[in-house]
C-alpha positions as CSV (number, residue, x, y, z in Angstrom):
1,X,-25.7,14.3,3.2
2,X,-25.5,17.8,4.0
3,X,-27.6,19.0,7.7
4,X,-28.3,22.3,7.6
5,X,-28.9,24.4,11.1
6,X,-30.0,27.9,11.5
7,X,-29.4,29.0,14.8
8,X,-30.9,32.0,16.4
9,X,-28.6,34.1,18.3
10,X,-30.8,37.3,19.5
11,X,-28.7,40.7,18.9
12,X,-25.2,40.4,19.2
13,X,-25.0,40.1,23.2
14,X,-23.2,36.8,23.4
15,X,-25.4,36.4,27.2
16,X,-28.5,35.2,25.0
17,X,-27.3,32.8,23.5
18,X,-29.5,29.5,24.1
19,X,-27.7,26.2,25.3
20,X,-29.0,24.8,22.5
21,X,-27.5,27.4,19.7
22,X,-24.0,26.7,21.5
23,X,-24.0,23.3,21.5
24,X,-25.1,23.3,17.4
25,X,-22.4,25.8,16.9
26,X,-20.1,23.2,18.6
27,X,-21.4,20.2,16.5
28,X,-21.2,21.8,13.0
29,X,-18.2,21.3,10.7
30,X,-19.1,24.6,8.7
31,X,-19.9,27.9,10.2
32,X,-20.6,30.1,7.2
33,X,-20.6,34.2,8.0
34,X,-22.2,36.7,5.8
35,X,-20.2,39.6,5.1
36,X,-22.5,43.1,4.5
37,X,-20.4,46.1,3.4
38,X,-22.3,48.5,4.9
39,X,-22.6,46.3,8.4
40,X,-19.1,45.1,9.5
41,X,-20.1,45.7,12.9
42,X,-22.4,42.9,12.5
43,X,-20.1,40.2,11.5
44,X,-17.9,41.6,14.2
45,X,-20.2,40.3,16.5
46,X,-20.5,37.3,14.8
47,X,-16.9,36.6,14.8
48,X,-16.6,37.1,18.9
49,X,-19.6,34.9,19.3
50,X,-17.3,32.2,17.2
51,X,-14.5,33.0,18.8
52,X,-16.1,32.7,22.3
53,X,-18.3,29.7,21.7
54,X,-16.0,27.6,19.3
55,X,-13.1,27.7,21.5
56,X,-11.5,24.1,21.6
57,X,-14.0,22.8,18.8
58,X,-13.0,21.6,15.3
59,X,-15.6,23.8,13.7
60,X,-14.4,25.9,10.8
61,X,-15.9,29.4,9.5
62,X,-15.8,30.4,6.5
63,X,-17.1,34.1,5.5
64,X,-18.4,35.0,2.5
65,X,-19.7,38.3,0.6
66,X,-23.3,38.8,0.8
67,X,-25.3,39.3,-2.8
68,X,-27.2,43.3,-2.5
69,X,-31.1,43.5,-2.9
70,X,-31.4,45.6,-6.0
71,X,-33.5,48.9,-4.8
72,X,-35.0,50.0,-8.0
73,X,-38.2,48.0,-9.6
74,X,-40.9,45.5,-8.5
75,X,-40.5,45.3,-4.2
76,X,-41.1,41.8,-4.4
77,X,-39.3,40.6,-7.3
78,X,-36.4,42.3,-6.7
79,X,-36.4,39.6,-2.9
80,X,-36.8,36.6,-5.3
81,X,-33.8,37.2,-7.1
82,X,-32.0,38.3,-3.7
83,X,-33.3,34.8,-2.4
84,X,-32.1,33.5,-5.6
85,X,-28.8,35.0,-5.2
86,X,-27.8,34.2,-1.4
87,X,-29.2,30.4,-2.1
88,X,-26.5,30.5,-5.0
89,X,-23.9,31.9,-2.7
90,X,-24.7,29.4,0.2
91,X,-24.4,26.2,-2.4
92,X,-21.3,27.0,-3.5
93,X,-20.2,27.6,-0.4
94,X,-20.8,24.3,1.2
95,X,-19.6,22.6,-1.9
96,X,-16.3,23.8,-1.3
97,X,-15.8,23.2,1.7
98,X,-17.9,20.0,3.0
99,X,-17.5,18.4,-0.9
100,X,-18.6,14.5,0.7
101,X,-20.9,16.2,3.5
102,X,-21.6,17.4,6.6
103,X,-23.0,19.8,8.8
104,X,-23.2,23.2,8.2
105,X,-24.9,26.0,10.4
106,X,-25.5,29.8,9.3
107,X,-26.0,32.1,12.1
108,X,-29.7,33.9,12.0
109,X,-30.4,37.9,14.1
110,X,-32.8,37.3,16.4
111,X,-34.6,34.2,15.4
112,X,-34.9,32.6,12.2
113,X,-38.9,32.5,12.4
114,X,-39.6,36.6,12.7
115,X,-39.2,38.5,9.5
116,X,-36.3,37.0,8.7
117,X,-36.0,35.2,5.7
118,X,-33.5,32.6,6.2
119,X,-35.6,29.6,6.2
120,X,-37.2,30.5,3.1
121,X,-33.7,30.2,1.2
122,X,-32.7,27.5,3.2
123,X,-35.5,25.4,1.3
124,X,-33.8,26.4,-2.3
125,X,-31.2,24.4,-1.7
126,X,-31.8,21.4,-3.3
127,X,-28.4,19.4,-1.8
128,X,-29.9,20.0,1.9
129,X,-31.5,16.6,3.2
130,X,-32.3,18.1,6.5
131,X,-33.0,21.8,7.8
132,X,-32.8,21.9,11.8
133,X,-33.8,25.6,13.4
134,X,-32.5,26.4,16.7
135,X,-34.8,29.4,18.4
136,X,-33.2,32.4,19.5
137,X,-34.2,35.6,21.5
138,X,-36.2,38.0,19.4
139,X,-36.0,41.9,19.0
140,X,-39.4,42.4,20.4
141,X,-38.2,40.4,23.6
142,X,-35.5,42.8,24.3
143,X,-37.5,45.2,23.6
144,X,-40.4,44.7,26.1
145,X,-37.9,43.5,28.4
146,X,-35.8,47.1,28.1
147,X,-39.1,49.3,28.6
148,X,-40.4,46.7,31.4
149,X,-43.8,46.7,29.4
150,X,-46.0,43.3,28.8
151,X,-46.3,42.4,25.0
152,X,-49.5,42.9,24.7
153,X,-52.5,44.2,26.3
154,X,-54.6,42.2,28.8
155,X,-56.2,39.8,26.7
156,X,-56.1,41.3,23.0
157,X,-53.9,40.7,20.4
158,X,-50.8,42.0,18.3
159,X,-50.3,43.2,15.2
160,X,-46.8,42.6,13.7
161,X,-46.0,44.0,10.8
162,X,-43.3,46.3,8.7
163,X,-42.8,50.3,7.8
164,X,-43.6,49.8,4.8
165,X,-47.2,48.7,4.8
166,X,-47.4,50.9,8.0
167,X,-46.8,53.7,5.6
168,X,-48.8,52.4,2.7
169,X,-51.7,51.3,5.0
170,X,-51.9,53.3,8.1
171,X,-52.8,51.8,11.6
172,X,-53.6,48.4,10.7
173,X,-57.8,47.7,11.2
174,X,-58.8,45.8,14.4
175,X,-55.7,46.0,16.3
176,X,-54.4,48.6,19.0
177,X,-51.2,47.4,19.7
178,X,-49.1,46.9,16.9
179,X,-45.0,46.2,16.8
180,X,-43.2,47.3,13.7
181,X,-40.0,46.0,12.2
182,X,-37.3,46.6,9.8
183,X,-38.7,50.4,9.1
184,X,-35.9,52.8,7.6
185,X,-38.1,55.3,7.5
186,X,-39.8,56.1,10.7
187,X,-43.3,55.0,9.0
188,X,-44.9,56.4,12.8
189,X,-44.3,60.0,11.8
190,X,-47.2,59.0,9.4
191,X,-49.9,58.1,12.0
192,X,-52.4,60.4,13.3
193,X,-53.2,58.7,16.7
194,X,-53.8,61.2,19.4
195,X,-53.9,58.6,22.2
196,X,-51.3,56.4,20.9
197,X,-47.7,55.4,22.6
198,X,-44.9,54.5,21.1
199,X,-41.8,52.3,22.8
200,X,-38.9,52.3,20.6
201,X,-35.3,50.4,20.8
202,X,-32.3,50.3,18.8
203,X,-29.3,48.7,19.0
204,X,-31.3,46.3,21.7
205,X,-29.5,43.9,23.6
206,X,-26.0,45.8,22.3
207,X,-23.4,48.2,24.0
208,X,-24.9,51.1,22.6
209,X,-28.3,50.5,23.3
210,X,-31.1,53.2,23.1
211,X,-34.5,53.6,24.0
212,X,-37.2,55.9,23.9
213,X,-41.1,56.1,25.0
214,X,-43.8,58.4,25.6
215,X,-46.9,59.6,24.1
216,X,-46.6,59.3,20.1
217,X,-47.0,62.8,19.3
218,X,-45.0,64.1,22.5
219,X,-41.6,61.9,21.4
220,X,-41.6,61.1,17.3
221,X,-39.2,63.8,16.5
222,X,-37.2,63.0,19.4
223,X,-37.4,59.5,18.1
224,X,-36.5,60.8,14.4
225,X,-33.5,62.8,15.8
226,X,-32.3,60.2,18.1
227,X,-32.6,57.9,15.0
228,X,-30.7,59.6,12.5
229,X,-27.6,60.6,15.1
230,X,-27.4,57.4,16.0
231,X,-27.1,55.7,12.5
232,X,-24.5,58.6,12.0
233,X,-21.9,57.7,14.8
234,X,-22.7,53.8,14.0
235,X,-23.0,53.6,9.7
236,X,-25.8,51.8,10.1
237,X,-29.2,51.2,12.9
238,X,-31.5,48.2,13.6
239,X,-34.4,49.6,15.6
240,X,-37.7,48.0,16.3
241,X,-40.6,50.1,18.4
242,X,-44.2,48.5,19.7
243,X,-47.2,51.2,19.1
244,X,-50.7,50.9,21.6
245,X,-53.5,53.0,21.4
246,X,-56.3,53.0,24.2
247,X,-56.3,51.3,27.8
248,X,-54.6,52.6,30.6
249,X,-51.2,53.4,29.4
250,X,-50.5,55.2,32.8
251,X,-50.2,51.4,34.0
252,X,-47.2,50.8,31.6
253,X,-45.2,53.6,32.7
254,X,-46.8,56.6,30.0
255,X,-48.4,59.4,31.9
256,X,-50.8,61.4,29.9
257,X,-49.6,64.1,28.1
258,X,-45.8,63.8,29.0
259,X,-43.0,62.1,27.5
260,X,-41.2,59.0,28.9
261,X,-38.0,57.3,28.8
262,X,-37.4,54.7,31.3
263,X,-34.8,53.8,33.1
264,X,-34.5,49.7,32.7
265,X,-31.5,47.8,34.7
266,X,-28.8,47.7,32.2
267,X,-27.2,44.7,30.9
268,X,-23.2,44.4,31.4
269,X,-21.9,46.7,29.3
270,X,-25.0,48.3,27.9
271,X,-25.1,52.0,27.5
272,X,-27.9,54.1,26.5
């Protein structure tokens, strides 16, 4: 029997990790690490997480080269066969090293429920008799937490979404606040919102933590420039940013017609 956990761990920052994600890291007999060629950073954190939560347990990890999303064709069914691909890579994983059984755990950014598409693959793999997810602290979190903002607006809803369909769809109908993830190409530059705001993070939770706010069309370039200096010191940039139009943005720290950065508490070790 092979028990599958996916375990959130938030953003890198060892701190916010749950009890629960530590003591499933603990209990599994397979940690399996995904190696990106264009991220080491990332499974450098991952390593130091292992090495920091797994010390004096019997749990082995095991890293492995993840399978690249083909960028030209069909969006969509170029993620199938990506799906396809990691499920592959994940299988033949755990048969060679947990060949009578087990439990292995793979290691999800963030949490495994919010644009992310572990779970998904997880469900391919036909050997798996059991799939446990352990939450973890989410991008968006951090991300309210670093501006000091609420989430959402008194009483009214969110729209979450990607920079893609921001781009293809513009400011999405019936919603004025409205977080966007994984967009590698500032879709808000797009937007033609005279009374929006945007608060944007990268790196949240990290070291090298940044952050910006203000008035959308006071702060985008800043944001685009910020953006692109940052993912050329770094070799790569995961960013998220949460966009509101309307209400009283004076009361969330964005005076009218002047940009903003605030100046949140940092974490230990956290630089912006």
């Amino acid at each position: 029997m092979i028990h599958l956990d996916l375990i959130g761990i938030g953003t890198g920052n060892p701190d916010h990790l749950t009890r629960a994600a530590e003591a499933s890291m603990r209990a599994a007999d397979l940690i399996l690490l995904p190696r990106k060629a264009d991220k080491a950073e990332l499974i450098d954190l991952r390593r130091d997480i292992c090495a920091q939560v797994l010390a004096g347990a019997a749990t082995r990890v095991i890293e492995f080269d993840l399978p690249v999303r083909a960028g030209e064709g069909d969006y969509l069914d170029n993620v199938e066969r990506w799906h396809d691909a990691i499920a592959s890579c994940w299988a033949a994983e755990i048969t060679a090293h947990l060949p009578e059984g087990g439990r292995v755990a793979l290691l999800v950014w963030g949490d495994p429920s919010l644009y992310d598409s572990t779970i998904r693959i997880a469900r391919r793999l036909i050997a798996v008799e059991r799939v446990t997810v352990v939450p973890g602290i989410t991008s968006l979190q951090l991300l309210c937490a670093a501006h000091a903002i609420p989430f959402n607006a008194v009483g009214a809803p969110v729209m979450v979404t990607t920079g893609r369909r921001l781009r293809e769809g513009g400011w999405p109908e019936g919603a004025d606040s409205v977080a966007v993830m994984l967009d590698g190409g500032c879709a808000f530059t797009t937007l033609d919102q005279s009374d929006a705001a945007i608060w944007w993070g990268a790196y949240l939770g990290m070291a090298q933590q940044a952050v910006e706010a203000g008035r959308l069309a006071d702060v985008a370039e800043r944001i685009v420039a910020r953006r692109a200096e940052l993912r050329r010191a770094h070799g790569w940039i995961m960013d998220v940013y949460l966009l509101r139009r309307g209400g009283d943005l004076a009361g969330e720290g964005i005076a009218p017609g002047r940009a903003s950065t605030p100046s949140p508490t940092p974490l230990s070790g956290e630089g912006v």
